[in-house]
N, C-alpha and C positions, 0 to 999 in steps of 0.2 A: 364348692369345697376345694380346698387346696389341699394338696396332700403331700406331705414331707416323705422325700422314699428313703434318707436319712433318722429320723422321727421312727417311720412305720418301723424298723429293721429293729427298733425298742421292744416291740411286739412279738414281731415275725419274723423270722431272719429268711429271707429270701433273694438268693446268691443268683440272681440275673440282674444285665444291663434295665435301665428305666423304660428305653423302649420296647424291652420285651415284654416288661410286667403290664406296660401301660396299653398294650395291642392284648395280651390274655382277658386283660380285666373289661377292654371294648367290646370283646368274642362273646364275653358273657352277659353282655346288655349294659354294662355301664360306660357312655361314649368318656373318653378322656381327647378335653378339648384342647389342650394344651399341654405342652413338659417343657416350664421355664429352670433352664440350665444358669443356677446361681456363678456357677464356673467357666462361663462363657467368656473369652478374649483375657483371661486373668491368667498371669503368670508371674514366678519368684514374689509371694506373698508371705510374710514369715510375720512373727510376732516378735518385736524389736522393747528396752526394756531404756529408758532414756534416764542417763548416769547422770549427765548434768548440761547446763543450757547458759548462754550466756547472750547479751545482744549484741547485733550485727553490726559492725563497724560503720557500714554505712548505709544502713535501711534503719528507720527507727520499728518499724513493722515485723520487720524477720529476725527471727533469733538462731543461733547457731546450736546445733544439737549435738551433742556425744550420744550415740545409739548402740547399744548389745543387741547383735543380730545373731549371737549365740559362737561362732567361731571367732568372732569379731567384734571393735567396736568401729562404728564407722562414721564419719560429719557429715549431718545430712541437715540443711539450712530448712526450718520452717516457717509459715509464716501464718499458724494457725493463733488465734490469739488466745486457745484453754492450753496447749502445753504448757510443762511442768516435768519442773527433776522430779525422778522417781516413777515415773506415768508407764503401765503396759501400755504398749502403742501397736498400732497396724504397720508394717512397712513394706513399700515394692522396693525389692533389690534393682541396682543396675542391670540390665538387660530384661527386665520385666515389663509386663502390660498390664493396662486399664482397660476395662471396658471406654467405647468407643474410639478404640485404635493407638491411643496414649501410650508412647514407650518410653521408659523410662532410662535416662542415661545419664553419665556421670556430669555435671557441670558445672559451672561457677557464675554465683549468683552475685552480682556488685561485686565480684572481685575473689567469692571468698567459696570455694569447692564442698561441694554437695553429691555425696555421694547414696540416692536413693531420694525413695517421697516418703515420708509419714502422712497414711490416708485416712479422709472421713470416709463414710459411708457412703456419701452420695458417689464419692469417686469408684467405688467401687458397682456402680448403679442400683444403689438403692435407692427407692422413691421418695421426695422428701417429708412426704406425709408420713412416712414409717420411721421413721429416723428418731431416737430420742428426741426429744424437746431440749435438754441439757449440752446434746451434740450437733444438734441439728446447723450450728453456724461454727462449727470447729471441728476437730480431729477425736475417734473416737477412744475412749479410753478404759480398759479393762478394769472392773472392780478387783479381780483377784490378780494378785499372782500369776502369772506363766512361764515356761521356761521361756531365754529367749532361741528365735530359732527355729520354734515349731510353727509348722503349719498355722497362718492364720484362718484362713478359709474354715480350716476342721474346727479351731478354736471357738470358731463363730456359727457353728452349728451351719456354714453355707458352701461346704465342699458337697453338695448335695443339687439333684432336680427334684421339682418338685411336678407333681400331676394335677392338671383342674378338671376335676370330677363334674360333668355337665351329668347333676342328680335331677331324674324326676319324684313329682312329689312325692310319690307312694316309696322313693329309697331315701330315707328322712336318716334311716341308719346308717349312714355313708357321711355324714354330717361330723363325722366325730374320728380320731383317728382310731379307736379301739372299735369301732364300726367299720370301718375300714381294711381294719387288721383280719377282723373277721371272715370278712370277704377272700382275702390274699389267701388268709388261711387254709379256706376251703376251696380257691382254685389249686393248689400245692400242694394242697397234703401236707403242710408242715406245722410246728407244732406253736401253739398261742400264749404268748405269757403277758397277762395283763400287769398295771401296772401294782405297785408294792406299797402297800403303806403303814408303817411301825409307830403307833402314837404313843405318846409316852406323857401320857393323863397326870394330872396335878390332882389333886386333895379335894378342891374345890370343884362343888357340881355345879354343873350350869343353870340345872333347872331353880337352884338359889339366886339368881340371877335373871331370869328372863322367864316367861309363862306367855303362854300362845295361844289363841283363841280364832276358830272359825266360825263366819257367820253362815257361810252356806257352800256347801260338801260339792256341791255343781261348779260354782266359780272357782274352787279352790280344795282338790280331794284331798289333799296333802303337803303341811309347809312344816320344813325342818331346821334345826336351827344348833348352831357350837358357837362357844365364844371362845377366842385367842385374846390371852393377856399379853403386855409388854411386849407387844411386837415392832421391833427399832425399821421406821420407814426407810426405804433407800432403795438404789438402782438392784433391776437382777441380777443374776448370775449369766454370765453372756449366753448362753446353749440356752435358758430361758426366750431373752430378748431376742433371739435368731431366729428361734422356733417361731416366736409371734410374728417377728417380721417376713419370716416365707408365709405366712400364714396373711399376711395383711393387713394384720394388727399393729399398733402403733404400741412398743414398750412405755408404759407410765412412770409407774414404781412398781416394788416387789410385791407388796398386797392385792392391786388391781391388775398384775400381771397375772396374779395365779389364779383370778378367777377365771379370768380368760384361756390362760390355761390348761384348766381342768373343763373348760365352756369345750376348748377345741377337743380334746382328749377323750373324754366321755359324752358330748353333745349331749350332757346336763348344764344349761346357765346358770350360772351365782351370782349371787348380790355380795357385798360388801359394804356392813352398814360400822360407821364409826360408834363403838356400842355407846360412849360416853356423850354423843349429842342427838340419841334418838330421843330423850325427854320423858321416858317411862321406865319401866320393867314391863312391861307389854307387847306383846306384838297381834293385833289384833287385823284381820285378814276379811275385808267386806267389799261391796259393791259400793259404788261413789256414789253420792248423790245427785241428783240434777244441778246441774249449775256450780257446785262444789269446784274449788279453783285447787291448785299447788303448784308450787315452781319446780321445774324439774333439771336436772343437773346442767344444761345447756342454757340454764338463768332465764328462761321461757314463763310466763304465768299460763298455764293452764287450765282449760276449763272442762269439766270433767262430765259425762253422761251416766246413767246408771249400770251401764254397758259393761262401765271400766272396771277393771279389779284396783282397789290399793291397800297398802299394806300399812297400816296408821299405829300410830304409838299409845291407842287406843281409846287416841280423839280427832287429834290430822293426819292427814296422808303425810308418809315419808319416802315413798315410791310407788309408781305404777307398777303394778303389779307384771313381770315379764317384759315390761317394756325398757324404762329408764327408772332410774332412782331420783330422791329428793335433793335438794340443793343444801338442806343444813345438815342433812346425817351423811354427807360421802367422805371418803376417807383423805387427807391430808396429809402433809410433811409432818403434821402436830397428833395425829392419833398414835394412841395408844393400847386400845382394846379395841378390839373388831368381832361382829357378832356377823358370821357366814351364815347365808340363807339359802337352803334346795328347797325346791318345791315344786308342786305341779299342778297348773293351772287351765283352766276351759281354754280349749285353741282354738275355737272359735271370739271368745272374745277377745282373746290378747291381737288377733289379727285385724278384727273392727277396731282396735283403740290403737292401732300401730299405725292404718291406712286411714284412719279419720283425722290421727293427729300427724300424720306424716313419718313416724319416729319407726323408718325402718331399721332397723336392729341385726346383730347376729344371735344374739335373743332371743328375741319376738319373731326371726326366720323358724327356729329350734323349736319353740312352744306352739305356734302355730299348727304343725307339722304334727304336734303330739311326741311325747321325749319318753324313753324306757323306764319303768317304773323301777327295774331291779338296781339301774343307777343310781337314783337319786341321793340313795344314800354313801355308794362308794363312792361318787364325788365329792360328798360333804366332806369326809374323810378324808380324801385325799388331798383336798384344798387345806383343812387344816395341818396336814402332816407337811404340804409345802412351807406355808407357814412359821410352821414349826422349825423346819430345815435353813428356810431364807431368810427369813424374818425374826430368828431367833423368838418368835413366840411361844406362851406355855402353853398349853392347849386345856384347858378345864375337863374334868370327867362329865362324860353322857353327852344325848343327844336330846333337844329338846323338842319334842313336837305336838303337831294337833291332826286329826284326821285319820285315814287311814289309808295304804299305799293300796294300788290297784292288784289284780292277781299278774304275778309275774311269767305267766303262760299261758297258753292256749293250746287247748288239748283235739289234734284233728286226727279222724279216723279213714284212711286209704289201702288200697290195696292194689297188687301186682299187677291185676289187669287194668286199674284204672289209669294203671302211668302206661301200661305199653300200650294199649288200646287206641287212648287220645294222643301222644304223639309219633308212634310208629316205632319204636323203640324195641328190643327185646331184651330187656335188661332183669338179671336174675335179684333174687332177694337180697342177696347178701351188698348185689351191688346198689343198690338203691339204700339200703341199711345203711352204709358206709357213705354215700353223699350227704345224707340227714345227720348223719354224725358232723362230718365234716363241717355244715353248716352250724353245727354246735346244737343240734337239734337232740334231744333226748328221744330214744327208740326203742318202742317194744313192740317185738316181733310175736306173731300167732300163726304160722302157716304165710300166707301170702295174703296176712293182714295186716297192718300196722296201725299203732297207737304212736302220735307224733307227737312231743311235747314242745309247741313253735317258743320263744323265750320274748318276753314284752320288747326288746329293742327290735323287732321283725313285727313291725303293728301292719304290716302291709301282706301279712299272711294266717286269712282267715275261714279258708276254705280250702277244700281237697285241691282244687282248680288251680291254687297259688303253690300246692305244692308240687305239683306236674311239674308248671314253672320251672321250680328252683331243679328240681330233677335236669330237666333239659337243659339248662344254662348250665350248671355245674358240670352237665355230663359230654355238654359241648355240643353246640348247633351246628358245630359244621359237621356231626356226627350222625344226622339226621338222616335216613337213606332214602334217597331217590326214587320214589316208587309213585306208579298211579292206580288209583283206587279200581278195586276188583272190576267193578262195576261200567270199569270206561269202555265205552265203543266207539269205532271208527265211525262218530256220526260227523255229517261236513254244518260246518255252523258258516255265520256269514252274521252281514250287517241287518240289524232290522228295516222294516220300511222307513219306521222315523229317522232312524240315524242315517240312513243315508239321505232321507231328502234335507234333515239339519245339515248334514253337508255339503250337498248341494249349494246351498244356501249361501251357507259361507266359502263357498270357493266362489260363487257369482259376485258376492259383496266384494271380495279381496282383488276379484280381474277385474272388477267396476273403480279400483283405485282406494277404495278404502282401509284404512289402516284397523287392526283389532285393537281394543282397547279392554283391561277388566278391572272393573272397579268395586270398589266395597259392595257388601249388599246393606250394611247399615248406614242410616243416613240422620238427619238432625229432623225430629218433631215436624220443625216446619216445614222439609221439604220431600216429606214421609209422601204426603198422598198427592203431589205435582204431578200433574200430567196422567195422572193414574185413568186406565181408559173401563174402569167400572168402579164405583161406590160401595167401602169396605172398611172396615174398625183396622184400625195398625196392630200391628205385634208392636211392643217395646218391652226392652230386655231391664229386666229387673235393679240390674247395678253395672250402667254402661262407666264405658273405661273414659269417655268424655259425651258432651252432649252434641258435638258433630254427628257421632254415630251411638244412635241408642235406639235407634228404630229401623224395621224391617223394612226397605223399600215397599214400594208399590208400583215404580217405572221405573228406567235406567235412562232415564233421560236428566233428571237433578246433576249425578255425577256424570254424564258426559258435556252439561254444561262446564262443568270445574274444571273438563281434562282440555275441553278447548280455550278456557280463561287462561289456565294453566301456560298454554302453549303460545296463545299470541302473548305474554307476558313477557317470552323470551325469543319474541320477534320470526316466532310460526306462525305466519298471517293467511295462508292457505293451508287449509287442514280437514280433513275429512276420518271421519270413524265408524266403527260401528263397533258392539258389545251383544254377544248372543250371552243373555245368563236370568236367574230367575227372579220371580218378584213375588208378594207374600201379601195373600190377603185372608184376616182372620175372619174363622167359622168358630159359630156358637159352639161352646164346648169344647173342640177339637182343638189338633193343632193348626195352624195357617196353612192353608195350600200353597205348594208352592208352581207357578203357570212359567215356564219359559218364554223370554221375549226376545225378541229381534228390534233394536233401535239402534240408530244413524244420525250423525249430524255432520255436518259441511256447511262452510263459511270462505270466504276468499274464494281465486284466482280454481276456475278448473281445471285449468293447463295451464303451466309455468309459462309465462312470455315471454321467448328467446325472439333474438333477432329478426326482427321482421315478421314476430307472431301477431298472432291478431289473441288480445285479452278477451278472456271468454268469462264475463263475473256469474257466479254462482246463480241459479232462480229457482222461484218454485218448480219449472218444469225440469229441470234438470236432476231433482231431487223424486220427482212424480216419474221421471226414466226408471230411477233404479228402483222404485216400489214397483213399476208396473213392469220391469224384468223377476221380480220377485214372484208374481203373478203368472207369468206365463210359464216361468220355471216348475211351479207348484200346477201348472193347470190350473187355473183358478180365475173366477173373473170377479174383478174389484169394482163396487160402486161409491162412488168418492160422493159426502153431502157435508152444505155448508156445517164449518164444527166452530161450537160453543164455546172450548174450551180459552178459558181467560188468558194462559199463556202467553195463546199463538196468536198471531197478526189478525184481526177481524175475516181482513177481507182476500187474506192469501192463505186459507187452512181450510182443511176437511178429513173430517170421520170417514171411515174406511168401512165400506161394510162388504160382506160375502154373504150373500141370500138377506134374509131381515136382521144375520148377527154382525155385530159391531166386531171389531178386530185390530183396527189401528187407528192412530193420528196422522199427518202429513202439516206441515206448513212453515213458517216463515215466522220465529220466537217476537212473541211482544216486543214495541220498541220496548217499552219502559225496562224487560224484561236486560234484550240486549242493555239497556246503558247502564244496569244495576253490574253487569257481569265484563262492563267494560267491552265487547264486542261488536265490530261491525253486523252488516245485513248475516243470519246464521238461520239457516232451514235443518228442520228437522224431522223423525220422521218413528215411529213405532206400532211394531206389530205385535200381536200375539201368536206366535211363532209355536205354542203347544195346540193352537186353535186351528190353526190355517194346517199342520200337518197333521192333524185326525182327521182331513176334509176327503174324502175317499177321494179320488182324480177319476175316475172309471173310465172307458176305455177308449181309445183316440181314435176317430173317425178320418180316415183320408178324403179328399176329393179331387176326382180327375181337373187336370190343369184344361178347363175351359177350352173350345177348339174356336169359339166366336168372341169377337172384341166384346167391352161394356163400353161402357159410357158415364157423364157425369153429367151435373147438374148443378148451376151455385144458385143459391139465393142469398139476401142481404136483408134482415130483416132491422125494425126497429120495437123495441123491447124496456119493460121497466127497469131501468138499473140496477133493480135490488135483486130481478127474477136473475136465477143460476142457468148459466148457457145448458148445463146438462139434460133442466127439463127441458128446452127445446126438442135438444137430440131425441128423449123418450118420445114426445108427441110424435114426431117424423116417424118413428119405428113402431109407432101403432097403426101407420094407417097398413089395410088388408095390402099387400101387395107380393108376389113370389121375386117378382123384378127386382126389388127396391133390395140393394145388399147393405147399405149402411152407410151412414151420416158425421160428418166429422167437423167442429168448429175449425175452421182456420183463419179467422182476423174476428177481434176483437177493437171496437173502437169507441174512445168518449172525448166529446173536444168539443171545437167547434162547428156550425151548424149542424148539433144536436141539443137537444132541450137538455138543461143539468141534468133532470130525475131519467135522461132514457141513455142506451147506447144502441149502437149498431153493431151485429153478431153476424158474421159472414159462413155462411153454410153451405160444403160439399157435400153431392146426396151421389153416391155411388151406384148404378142398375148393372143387371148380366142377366143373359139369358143363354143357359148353357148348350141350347139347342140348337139357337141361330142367331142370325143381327137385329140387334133390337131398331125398331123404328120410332119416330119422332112420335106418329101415331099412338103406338104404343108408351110413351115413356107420357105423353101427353096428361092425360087424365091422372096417372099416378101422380105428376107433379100440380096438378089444381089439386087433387085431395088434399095433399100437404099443404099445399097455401091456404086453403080453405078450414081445412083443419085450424092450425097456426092463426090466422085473424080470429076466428072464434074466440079463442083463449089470448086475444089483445095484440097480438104481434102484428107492424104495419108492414109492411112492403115498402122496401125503399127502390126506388130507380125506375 
């Protein structure tokens, strides 16, 4: 919402700079995002009154102007092609400024001296979409009369800043400038004068004229209705068109200005229907039909669901109801009678037919929201007495309506201790008395009880709880004292176990060279249960904002494919990450639990190759380093088996387990995978990171640094290609031995002179005996059990 602090001062007279109002009014929870200074870089701006004009001697484009700048007349050369003798004009004097640095000085155009500019709008930086449509390619021209002389700036309702109200939905009242006022009001203390309206009623009743019919009190509690005779179409009164345009609105004409107008004024919307091409005396108010079509002012055919509200002449639609109007009933250079419509409609539907059909609105924002029941009708009124004023229309006797209007308050019941209690306050009766005043609240006092009467434009106050609230915002948050609860004791707190080994965690990923990355947690249908390292029904959100993300993850690995696609995209071909954050698997009934994970991926170059480096390209083991630094950090010992999952590479991936529970993936992303995402060779890797730190660590055993050497042992065996070197390693570390300290693959090999289906697995067997030196004798027989072992279960001996 924009807010005119020129406008507002109609209301409220509130004798501070803009900055000051607009820091009070953020104090009290409404942020102000913006204060656009209409008087920025503008100077010697006067209202010039043009006597007579002739053309330029030698330009056929520019004409020579005689100008009354009130002391004066002055020749000031234009080359606007709508002047005209007679015209109020906008003019910078010599030695004045435009917005974007533009000075103004005396000079001679083809020859012939020009003393000043005669300006549009835009030169004064207005946007061109605000701009009349009439002036929009010429120089701006006064409907009335002005002296010459005066201020143009004030003339134009833009010697003013204006404020942009960043409203949450629940301050819908802020929407409006007498919503607005209200507020000021009651940070100030000062005194509120709505606005005025004196109608001066003709003979003729409206309800001879038009008759109103609801189909259903839900879609529509209350639609109200005036007609204005002979009202002559034409531009507004400039303070009109200024106001809408600090407002953002585009000036039309005088009849569709004022509903806009009164739209901004009272944050009640109006329709303006051309009464003589609605095609009845009816005005009949129902839900659409399925499939039901009507054009709507934007020359659109639309098709309509039963959802929609319209407003029909008591066969077709003439407008959607809250949203837009019809294309054959809006008003024209050629209307003559106008039938004004307030009313107030379900804000849940006008927001499905605004967001189904795209037609977002200042409207269908208002309705949505829910609009004050007490207005309704002083809008109607006041748009006609505009009307009345601008448009020279007559205004017909009565109001014509159907329904009935909602109750105009809400009656809550609070008391002294409930406000000092909940927010720390010691604030006496009277003073609490007089903030609810202030807020224009009706007050009845009982001891240190109150009866609160909230008024329909505060629909966002409906409980004791909301009027605390307004207590404490009125009564100033920075008011609030300093205190800690009785109850505190010098107890020493700290991190939990979890959070610090989650930290852990991630300070070993970030020394390991990885980057953090944090990405959505919703993701698209399809790539909801990728990689997910257990089998579980999705969450998806009932009315996602696109279908990229409409569902709950279940890994972080989908979106750190995207952040690495992302990145070699703009020629980051070495890249590594990780993302600690949670993932969502739904339970019968409940909500989704949600499991924190730990996942990694790395692709390219693992040290940059400077001069004379030696390139080091990424691998599964380089990727299985940093899991299994993740492991020894946690305590924890990982057993890696070949994994299923369809993603990852066959034959470079494996399931992670810790005791019989599963826990992560590791491996090396599908080709097909890579060239769908456009990636080279990309290993990746995820854990369950809420799993792995519930895992108790329990307590760390030393042992003396041995005072006798060990010894080793290789063997070289041959093996079916498909069997996993690991179970090797297991068998080796079953046979009985105290000797035997442990077994490590180091060569792997498949080629030539070996059969296709075998390879050759080359195995270190490590012994210690921490008493004394072990002898050949002794290491002997351990090492035939393992061989012996080993052939058993198919492994030959090679060498």
């Amino acid at each position: 919402m924009l807010v005119s602090k020129e406008w507002l001062d109609d209301y409220v007279k509130v004798d501070v700079p803009v900055e000051t109002l607009a820091e009070k009014i953020t104090r009290s929870g409404i942020e102000i995002e913006e204060i656009i200074d209409f008087t920025k870089d503008i100077k010697n701006l006067v209202i010039g009154y043009v006597e007579s004009i002739e053309k330029h001697p030698d330009a056929d484009k520019l004409n020579v102007c005689q100008v009354n700048v009130g002391d004066e007349v002055k020749q000031i050369v234009c080359g606007a092609p709508n002047v005209a003798t007679g015209q109020t004009v906008i003019v910078c004097l010599p030695g004045g400024r435009l917005p974007g640095g533009i000075k103004i000085k005396k000079a001679k155009l083809r020859g012939v001296e020009s003393n000043g500019m005669i300006c549009s709008l835009s030169e004064l930086g207005i946007a061109s979409n605000l701009i009349p449509e009439v002036y929009e390619n010429g120089i701006y021209v006064f409907e009335e009369r002005i002296t010459p002389g005066s201020d143009a700036l004030t003339e134009l309702s833009l010697n003013d800043a204006v404020m942009e109200f960043g409203l949450t939905p629940n301050r819908s009242d802020c929407m409006s400038m007498v919503g607005s006022a209200f507020e000021t009001s009651a940070l100030y203390e000062s005194p509120l004068k709505l606005p005025e309206t004196h109608l001066n009623e003709t003979d003729e009743k409206a309800q001879n004229f038009i008759d109103i019919h609801i189909d259903n009190a839900e879609l529509a509690p209350y639609y109200a209705a005036r007609i204005v005779k002979n009202v002559k179409i034409g531009p507004s009164p400039a303070h009109i068109q200024g106001r809408l345009i600090k407002a953002g609105i585009r000036p039309i004409n005088n009849v569709v200005d004022v509903s806009n107008y009164v739209m901004l004024e009272y944050g009640q919307p109006l329709h303006m229907f051309d009464y003589d091409k609605i095609g009845s005396t009816t005005i009949k108010v129902r839900a659409a039909a399925d499939g039901e079509t009507m054009t709507t002012l934007d020359d659109k055919s639309r098709t309509l669901t039963n959802e929609d509200i319209v407003i029909t002449n008591g066969s077709e639609p003439i407008a959607l109801a809250g949203v837009m109007g019809g294309d054959f009933s809006e008003v024209t250079d050629s209307t003559v009678n106008v039938l004004i419509e307030s009313a107030m409609f379900a804000p849940l539907n006008i927001r499905k037919t605004a967001n189904r059909l795209n037609l977002r609105s200042e409207s269908s924002s208002r309705f949505e929201k829910g609009i004050a029941a007490e207005f309704v009708l002083d809008a109607l009124d006041r748009a006609a007495y505009l009307l009345q004023e601008n448009a020279q229309g007559e205004v017909m006797s009565g109001v014509v309506s159907a329904g009935a209007l909602p109750d105009f308050t809400t009656s809550i019941e609070i008391s002294t201790d409930d406000i000092n209690q909940l927010i720390g306050f010691n604030i006496s009766n009277t003073e609490i008395k007089n903030i609810f005043e202030r807020l224009g609240f009706e007050t009845k006092v009982d001891g240190d009880a109150f009866n609160v009467i909230v008024p329909s434009r505060r629909g966002d106050i409906t409980i004791k709880e909301d009027l605390v609230e307004e207590v404490a915002r009125i009564y100033g948050y920075d008011a609030l004292p300093a205190t800690l609860p009785e109850t505190m004791t010098n107890k020493q707190v700290g991190l939990t176990d979890y959070q610090t080994k989650r930290r852990a965690v991630k300070a070993l990923l970030q020394g390991l060279g990885l980057n953090q990355a944090i990405t959505y947690a919703l993701v698209s249908a399809e790539k909801s249960t990728q990689f997910a390292l257990k089998s579980a029904d999705t969450t998806a959100l009932l009315m996602p904002m696109s279908e990229d993300h409409a569902v709950l993850r279940q890994s972080l690995l989908p979106h750190l494919i995207d952040v690495v696609s992302y990145n070699n995209a703009r020629q980051m071909k070495d890249v590594a990450f990780y993302e600690i954050g949670n993932t969502f698997f739904k339970q019968d009934g409940l909500l989704p639990s949600e499991e924190e994970h730990v996942a990694g991926i790395i692709t390219g170059l693992v040290t940059p190759s400077m001069h004379q480096g030696k390139k080091e390209q990424v691998d599964f083991f380089h990727v299985k380093g940093i899991v299994e630094a993740i492991s020894a950090r946690l305590g924890l010992t990982f057993n890696y088996v070949r994994s299923s999952e369809s993603l990852l590479h066959p034959g470079r991936s494996a399931d992670i387990f810790v005791n019989e529970m599963k826990v992560g993936i590791i491996g090396q992303l599908h080709p097909t995978v890579e060239k769908v995402n456009d990636l080279k060779e990309t290993y990746v890797f995820e854990l369950d990171l809420k799993a792995l730190l519930s895992e108790h660590q329990g307590q760390i055993i030393y042992n003396m640094i041995p005072k006798f050497p060990g010894t080793s042992r290789d063997i070289a065996l041959e093996v079916e290609r498909k069997l996993d070197t690991g179970a090797l390693i297991d068998e080796i570390m079953t046979v009985d031995s105290k000797y035997l300290k442990s077994a490590e693959v180091f060569d792997v090999y498949e080629g030539e002179h070996i059969a296709e289906d075998k390879k050759s697995v080359a195995i270190r067997m490590e012994f210690l005996n921490p008493e004394q030196t072990l002898t050949d004798e002794e290491i002997k027989p351990i090492y035939e059990a393992v061989i012996e072992k080993l052939q058993a279960n198919g492994a030959k001996l090679r060498g």
